[in-house]
N, C-alpha and C positions, 0 to 999 in steps of 0.2 A: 524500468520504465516500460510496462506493458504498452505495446501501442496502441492509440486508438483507433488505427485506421482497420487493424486485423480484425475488429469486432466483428464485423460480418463476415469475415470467411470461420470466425472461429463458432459464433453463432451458427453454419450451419452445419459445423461438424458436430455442434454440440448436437441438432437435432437428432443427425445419424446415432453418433455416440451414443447418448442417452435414452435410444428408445426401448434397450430391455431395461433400463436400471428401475430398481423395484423403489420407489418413493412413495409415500402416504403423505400427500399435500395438505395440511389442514389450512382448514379455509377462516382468515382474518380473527381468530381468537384474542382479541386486542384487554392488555388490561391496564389500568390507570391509576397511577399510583394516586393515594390519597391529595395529597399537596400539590400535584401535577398541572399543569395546563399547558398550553401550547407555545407564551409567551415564553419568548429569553428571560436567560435566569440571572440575576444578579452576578458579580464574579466570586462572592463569597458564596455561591450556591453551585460551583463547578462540581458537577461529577452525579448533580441530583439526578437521580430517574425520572421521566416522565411518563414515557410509558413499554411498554412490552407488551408485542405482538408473536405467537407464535407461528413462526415459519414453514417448517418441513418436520417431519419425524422420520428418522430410519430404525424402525423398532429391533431389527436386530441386528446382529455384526454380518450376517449377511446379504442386508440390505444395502448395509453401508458398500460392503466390497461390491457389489456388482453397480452401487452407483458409482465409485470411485476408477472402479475400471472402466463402465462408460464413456467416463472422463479423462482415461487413459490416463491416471495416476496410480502408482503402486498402492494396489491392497494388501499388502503381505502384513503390516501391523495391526489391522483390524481388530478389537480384542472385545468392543462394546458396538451396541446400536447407541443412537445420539437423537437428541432433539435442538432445535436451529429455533434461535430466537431474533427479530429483529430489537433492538433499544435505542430507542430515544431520549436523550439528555442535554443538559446545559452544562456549555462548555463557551469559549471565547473567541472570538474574531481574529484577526492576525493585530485588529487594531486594538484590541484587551476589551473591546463591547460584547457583553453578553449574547449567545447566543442559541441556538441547539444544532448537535451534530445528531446522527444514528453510527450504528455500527451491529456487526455478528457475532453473537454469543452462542456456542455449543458447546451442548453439555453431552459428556457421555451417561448413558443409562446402566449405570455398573459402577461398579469399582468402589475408592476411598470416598469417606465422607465428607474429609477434607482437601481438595482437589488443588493442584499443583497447575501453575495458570501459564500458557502460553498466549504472548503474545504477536497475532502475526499483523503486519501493514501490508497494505497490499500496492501491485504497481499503478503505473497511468492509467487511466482512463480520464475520457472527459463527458462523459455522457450521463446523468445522472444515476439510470438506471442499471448502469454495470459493475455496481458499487457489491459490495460481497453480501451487506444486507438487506439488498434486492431480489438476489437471487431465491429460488424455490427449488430447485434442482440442483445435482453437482454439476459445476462447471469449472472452467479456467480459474476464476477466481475465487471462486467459494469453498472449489476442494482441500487447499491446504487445511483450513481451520476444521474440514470434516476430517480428515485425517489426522491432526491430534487431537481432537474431541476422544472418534474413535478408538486412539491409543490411550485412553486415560484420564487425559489431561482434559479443562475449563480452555477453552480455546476463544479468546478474544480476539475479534476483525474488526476497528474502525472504518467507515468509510472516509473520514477525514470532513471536515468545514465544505459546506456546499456539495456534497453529492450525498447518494442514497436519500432519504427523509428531509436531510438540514437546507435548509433558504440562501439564495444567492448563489454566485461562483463560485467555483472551487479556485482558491490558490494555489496551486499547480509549484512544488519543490519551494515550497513554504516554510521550511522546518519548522521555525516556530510552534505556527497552528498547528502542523501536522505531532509535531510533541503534544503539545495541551490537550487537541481532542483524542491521542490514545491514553494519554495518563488518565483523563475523566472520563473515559470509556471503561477503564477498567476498575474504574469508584461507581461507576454504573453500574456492572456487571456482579460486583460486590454487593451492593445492594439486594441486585434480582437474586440471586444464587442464595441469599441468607434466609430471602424470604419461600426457596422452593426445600427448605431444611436440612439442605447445605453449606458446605462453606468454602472460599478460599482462602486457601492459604495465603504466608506471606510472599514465596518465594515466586519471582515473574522469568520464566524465560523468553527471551526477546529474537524475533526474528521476522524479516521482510523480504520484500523481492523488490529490485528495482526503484522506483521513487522511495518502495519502501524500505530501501535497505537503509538510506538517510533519514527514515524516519524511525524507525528501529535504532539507528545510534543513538537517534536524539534523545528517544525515550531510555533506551539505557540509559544515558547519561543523566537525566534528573533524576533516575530510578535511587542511581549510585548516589547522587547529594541529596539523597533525602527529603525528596518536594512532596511526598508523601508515606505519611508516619506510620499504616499499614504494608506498604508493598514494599520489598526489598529485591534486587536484582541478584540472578544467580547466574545468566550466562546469556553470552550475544550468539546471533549467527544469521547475520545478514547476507543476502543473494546479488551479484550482480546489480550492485549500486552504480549511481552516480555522483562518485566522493568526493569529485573534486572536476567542476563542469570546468572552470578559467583556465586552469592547464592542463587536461585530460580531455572532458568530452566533448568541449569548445572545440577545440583543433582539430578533434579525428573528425567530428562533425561538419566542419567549413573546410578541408582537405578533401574528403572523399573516401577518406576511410571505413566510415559505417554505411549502412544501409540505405541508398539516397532516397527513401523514400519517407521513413522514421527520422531520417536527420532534419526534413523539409518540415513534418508536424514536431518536432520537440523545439526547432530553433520558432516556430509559430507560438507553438503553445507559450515558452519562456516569454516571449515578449509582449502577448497578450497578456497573458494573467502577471507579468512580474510591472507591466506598466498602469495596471490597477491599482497596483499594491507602491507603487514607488516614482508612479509618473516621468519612466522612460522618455517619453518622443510626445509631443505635442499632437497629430494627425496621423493614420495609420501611412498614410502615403509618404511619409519621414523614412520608413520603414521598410513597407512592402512595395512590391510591384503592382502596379494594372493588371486583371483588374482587381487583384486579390485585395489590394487595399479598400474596396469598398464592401469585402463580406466577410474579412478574415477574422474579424474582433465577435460577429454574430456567430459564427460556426463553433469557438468555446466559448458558450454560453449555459451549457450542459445540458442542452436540450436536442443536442444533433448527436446521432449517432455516429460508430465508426466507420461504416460506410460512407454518410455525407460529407465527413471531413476529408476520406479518400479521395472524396465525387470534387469536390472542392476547392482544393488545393493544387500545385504542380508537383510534375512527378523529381523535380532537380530544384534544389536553394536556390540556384545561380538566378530561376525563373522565379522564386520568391521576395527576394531581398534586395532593394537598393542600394545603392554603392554606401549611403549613412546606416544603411541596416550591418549589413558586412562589417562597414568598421567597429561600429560598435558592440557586435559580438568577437571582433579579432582583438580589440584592443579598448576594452572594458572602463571607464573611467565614471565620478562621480556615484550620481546614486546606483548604479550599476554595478560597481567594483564594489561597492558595497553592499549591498546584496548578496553580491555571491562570495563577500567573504564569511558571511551567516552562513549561506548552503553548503561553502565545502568546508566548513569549521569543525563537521559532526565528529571527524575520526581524531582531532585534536584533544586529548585527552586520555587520562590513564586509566583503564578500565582496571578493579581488582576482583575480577571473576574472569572465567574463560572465553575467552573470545576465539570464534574460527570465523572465516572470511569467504565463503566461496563465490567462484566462476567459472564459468565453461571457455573453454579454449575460443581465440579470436569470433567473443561474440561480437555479433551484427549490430546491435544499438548500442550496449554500454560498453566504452572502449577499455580494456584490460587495464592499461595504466591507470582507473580508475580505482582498482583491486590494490593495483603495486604502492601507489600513491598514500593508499587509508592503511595499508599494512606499513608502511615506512613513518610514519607519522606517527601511530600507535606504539613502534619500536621507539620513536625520538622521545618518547615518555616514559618508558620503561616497562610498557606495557608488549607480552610476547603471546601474540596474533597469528593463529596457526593458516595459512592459505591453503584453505581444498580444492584442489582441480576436479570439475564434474566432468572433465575431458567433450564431447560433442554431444549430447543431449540434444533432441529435435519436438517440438512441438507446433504442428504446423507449420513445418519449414522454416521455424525459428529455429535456432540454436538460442536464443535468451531464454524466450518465451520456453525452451527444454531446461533451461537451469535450472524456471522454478520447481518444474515438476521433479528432475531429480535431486535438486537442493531439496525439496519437503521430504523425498525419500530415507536421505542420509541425514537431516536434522533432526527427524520424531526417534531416528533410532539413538542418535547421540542422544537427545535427549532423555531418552528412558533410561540409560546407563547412568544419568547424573544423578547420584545422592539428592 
C-alpha cells in the first residue's frame, strides 16, 4: 500500500533524483485503434484496445540505467533500452458495467520476438495522476515495469478502474476490479504488441507491491482457471501485501503498531471507497470525526494529491474515527465482513507454479502477519510458498516503500532464471 501521503516528499526527491537521467520524452504520439472510441465497451468486448499513446523512450540500456538509478533502483539487469506506452481499454466496473481503465506497457527494444510478459500491479495511490501510466520519467512507481522491460521481458502496469486515463473513483483493495482490469490489460497489451510485429507469449509472470500484491494473487489466480484462453501463469511473487486486513492489518492498524500516520489514510481511504462500493455508514459523521467528516469523502476523489491528503487529515486515528468508526473496523460485521472476506480470500487457494512471498523485516504500513498469514493458507492447500526476507530496505524512510525497490531487484533476477 504505497501511501499517498508520501507523494510529495517522494515527488521532490524525484526532481533531485532524476535530473541526470537521460530520457527522450516524446511528445503525445497518440494512436487509435480502428473500432475504438472513447465510450465503455460492452463486457463481451473486455480487453479491446482503444487507444495507444506513446510515452517515453530510453533508446539504450544506458539510458535506461542512469534513469533507473535516478530513481534509486538497481540497474544491474539492464540488458535493453525500452519504449513506455500508455493504453486504453475496456474493461469492467466492480459492478460488471462496462468501462475503460489505462495502464503501462514497456517494451524492450532487443531481444526475443516472442516476449515472455511480466505482470506487475502497482501499490496505493489515490491521485489520479500517480498511476504508473502517467508517468513520463522513472519514478517510484514506473520503475519496476522499466526494469523488466529492460531485462527482456513485455512489462504490463495497470493503473486499475478509476486512476491514470479511466473515469470515476478508484476502488481502493477492490480485488475484484483490480483482477478484471489486469487480466484486460494484458488482452490490451496483446493486442498493441502484435500489431508493433511482435508477440507475447503465453507464459504471465505475476508480481505486485502492496495493494498490489492482492492484486497480483488475484490475477494469478484467474490466470491458473483459465479465464483466459491465450495466457497461462508461470509464477507468483507478490511484495508486502495486505492478505488479510480483518485479522492482520486491522489490528496492527487501530493498536498502534504501524505507522500512525499511513494507519490514519488507509483506515480513511478503506472506508471511503469500500462505502461506495457497499454502503458502510449512512453520513460521513457515523464515521469520522469534526471536522474531517465534512471533507474526508472529497479528499479521495482522485483529484487531490498526496500532499493534500497529508494537509488534510490528522496526524493519529484516535483523532479520525468515532467511537462507531472504531467499532466497526475492530469488529467487522454485515456488509463489511463481507467485503473483506473477498479482500483477504486472494491467498486461499492452490497455486501450481512457484510461488515466493516477500517482506522486509517489521515494515511500517503492511504488518508482517500479513506475509505469515498468505503463506499459512497457501500451505493449508498444498500449495509450498517460499517467504523471502528483504531484511531492512529504505526508500524514503520507508522500509515498505524499500521492499519494493528491493523486491523488483531480487524478482527480475529470479525471473530470468525461470524456463
Amino acid at each position: 500500500m504505497e501511501p499517498t501521503y508520501q507523494a510529495g516528499r517522494l515527488r521532490s526527491a524525484r526532481r533531485r533524483l532524476n535530473a541526470g537521467a537521460a530520457l527522450a520524452v516524446l511528445a503525445a504520439a497518440t494512436v487509435t485503434t480502428g473500432a475504438a472510441s472513447a465510450d465503455p465497451a460492452h463486457p463481451s468486448d473486455r480487453g479491446r484496445l482503444v487507444s495507444a499513446q506513446q510515452r517515453t523512450t530510453l533508446a539504450t540500456k544506458e539510458d535506461v540505467a542512469a534513469a533507473l538509478a535516478g530513481a534509486r533502483y538497481d540497474a544491474s539487469t539492464v540488458r535493453f533500452g525500452v519504449d513506455a506506452y500508455r493504453l486504453v481499454y475496456r474493461t469492467v466496473d466492480p459492478d460488471g458495467r462496462p468501462i475503460t481503465a489505462s495502464g503501462l506497457l514497456v517494451l524492450p527494444r532487443g531481444g526475443e520476438h516472442e516476449l515472455r510478459t511480466v505482470s506487475f500491479t502497482h501499490g496505493t495511490t489515490s491521485y489520479r495522476s500517480d498511476a504508473p501510466s502517467s508517468m513520463v520519467t522513472a519514478g517510484f512507481v514506473s520503475s519496476p515495469a522499466l526494469t523488466y522491460a529492460s531485462a527482456g521481458f513485455a512489462a504490463v502496469a495497470p493503473d486499475y478502474v478509476g486512476l491514470g486515463a479511466g473515469p470515476g473513483p478508484h476502488p481502493w483493495m477492490d480485488v475484484p476490479s483490480e483482477t478484471t482490469a489486469s487480466l484486460d490489460m494484458l488482452r490490451a497489451a496483446r493486442a498493441f504488441v502484435s500489431g508493433t510485429g511482435r508477440a507475447l507469449g503465453h507464459d504471465v509472470l505475476v508480481t505486485g507491491f502492496s495493494q498490489g500484491a492482492s492484486a497480483a494473487m488475484g490475477l494469478a489466480r484467474t490466470l491458473q482457471a483459465g479465464d483466459d484462453r491465450w495466457f497461462r501463469l508461470r509464477a507468483v511473487a507478490p511484495v508486502s501485501g495486505a492478505y488479510d486486513f480483518r485479522s492482520a492489518e486491522l489490528p496492527a492498524l487501530l493498536d498502534g503498531s504501524l505507522e500512525p500516520k499511513s494507519s490514519v489514510l488507509y483506515a480513511a481511504y478503506l472506508l471511503v471507497a469500500w462505502n461506495r462500493l457497499h454502503h458502510l455508514y449512512d453520513s460521513p459523521g457515523d464515521v469520522f470525526q469534526a471536522p474531517y467528516d465534512r471533507t474526508i469523502e472529497s479528499l479521495f476523489d482522485g483529484s487531490h494529491t498526496g500532499p493534500q491528503l497529508f494537509a488534510g487529515t490528522p496526524d493519529t486515528i484516535d483523532a479520525l474515527l468515532t467511537p462507531r468508526g472504531f467499532e466497526m473496523l475492530r469488529h467487522p460485521t454485515g456488509r463489511l465482513a463481507k467485503a473483506l472476506r473477498v479482500a483477504d480470500g486472494t491467498c486461499d487457494w492452490a497455486p501450481r507454479v512457484p510461488v515466493r512471498l516477500y517482506a522486509a523485516d517489521a515494515d511500517e504500513q503492511a504488518a508482517n502477519a500479513n506475509t505469515d498469514h498468505c503463506e499459512a493458507a497457501l500451505r493449508s492447500h498444498g500449495a509450498n510458498a517460499e517467504v523471502v526476507d528483504l531484511g531492512t530496505p529504505d526508500f524514503a524512510g520507508s522500509r515498505h516503500l524499500g521492499s519494493n525497490v528491493a523486491g523488483t531487484a531480487a524478482i527480475v533476477r529470479w525471473f530470468s532464471r525461470l524456463p
